[in-house]
C-alpha positions in Angstrom: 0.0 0.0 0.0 1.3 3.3 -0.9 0.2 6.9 0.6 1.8 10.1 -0.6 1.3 12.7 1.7 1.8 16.7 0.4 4.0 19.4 2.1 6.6 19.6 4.7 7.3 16.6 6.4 6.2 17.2 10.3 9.0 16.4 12.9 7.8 15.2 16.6 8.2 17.7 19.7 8.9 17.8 22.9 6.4 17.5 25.2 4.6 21.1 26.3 4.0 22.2 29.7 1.7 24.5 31.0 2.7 26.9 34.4 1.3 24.3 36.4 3.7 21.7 35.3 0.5 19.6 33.3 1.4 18.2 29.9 0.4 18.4 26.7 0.2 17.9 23.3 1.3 20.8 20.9 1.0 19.4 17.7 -2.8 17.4 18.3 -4.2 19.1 15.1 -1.4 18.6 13.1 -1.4 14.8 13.8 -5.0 14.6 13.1 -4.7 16.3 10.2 -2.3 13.4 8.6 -4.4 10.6 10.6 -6.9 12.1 8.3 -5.3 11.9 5.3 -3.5 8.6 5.7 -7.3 7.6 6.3 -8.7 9.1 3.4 -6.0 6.8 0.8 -6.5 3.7 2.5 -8.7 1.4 1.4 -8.5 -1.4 3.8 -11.2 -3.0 5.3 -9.2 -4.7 8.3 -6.3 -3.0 9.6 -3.1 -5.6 9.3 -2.5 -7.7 12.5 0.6 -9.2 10.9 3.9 -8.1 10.7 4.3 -4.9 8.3 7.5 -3.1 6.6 7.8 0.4 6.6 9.0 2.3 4.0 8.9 6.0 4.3 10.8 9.2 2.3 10.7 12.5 3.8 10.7 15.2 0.7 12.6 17.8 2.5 12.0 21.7 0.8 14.9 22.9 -0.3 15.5 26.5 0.7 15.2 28.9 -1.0 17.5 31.5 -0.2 20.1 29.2 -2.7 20.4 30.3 -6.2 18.6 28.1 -8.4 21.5 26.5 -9.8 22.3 25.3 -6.0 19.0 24.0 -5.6 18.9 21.8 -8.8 22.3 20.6 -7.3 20.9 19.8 -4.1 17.5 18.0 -5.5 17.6 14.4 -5.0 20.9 14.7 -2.4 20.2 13.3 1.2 19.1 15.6 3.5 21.6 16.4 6.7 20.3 19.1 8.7 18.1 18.9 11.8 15.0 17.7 12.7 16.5 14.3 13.3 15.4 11.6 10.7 14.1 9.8 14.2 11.6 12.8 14.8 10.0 12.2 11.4 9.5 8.7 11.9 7.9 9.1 15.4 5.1 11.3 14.1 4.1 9.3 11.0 4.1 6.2 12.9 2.1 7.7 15.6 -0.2 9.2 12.7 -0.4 5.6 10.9 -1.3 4.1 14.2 -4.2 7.4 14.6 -5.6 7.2 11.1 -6.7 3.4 12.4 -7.7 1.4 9.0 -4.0 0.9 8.3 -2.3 -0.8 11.8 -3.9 -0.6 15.2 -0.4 -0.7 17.2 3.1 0.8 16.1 4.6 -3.1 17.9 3.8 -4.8 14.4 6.0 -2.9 12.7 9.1 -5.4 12.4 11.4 -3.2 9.5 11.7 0.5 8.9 13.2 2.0 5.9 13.5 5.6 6.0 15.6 8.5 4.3 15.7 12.1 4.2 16.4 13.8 0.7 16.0 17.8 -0.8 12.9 17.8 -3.4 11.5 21.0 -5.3 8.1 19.5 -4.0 7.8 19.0 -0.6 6.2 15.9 0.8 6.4 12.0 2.3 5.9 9.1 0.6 5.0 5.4 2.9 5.2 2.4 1.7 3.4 -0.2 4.2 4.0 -4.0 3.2 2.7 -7.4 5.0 6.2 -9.5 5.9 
């Protein structure tokens, strides 16, 4: 199964305190947002209860402050700056997990292939297949 998801991939935050030392969730809407659309391109009618293999690319923008000769150079090239390539994964899983047609718990995910790389078009490609 294949989802392509548009714009910026999201990284995962730190948790949020309020003054009163309570926690919470900065980027709820976000997630849902992406639960949403992850929903909306599946068409399962069971979520998998079997062993899965992830495969997800994170479209990085490339900025723009480069000339446009450095950003053809840089299209295609992995991506090495922060938000950790960790961060990403945390927040799709977690969205994958949300969207809840596609798995019902991150624990069956048994591989995880993932890269960062610059694109002219922003976005994040998954890849979710049965072992």
């Amino acid at each position: 199964m294949k989802i392509s998801l548009p714009g910026k991939p999201v990284p995962k935050h730190r948790p949020r305190f309020t003054k009163k030392g309570h926690a919470y969730d900065d980027q709820a809407k976000i997630m849902d947002e992406i639960a949403y659309l992850i929903r909306t391109q599946c068409d399962l009618s069971c979520p998998y209860r079997i062993p899965v293999s992830l495969s997800i690319i994170f479209f990085m923008p490339i900025p723009k402050s480069l000339s446009k000769k450095k950003q053809m150079e840089l299209s295609g090239t992995p991506h090495l700056k922060r938000p950790d390539l960790d961060n990403y994964l945390k927040t799709y899983g977690d969205c994958i997990v949300k969207a809840g047609n596609v798995i019902t718990d991150d624990a069956i995910i048994a591989e995880i292939h993932a890269a960062k790389i610059y694109s002219t078009q922003p976005r994040t490609e998954i890849i979710i297949t049965p072992i």
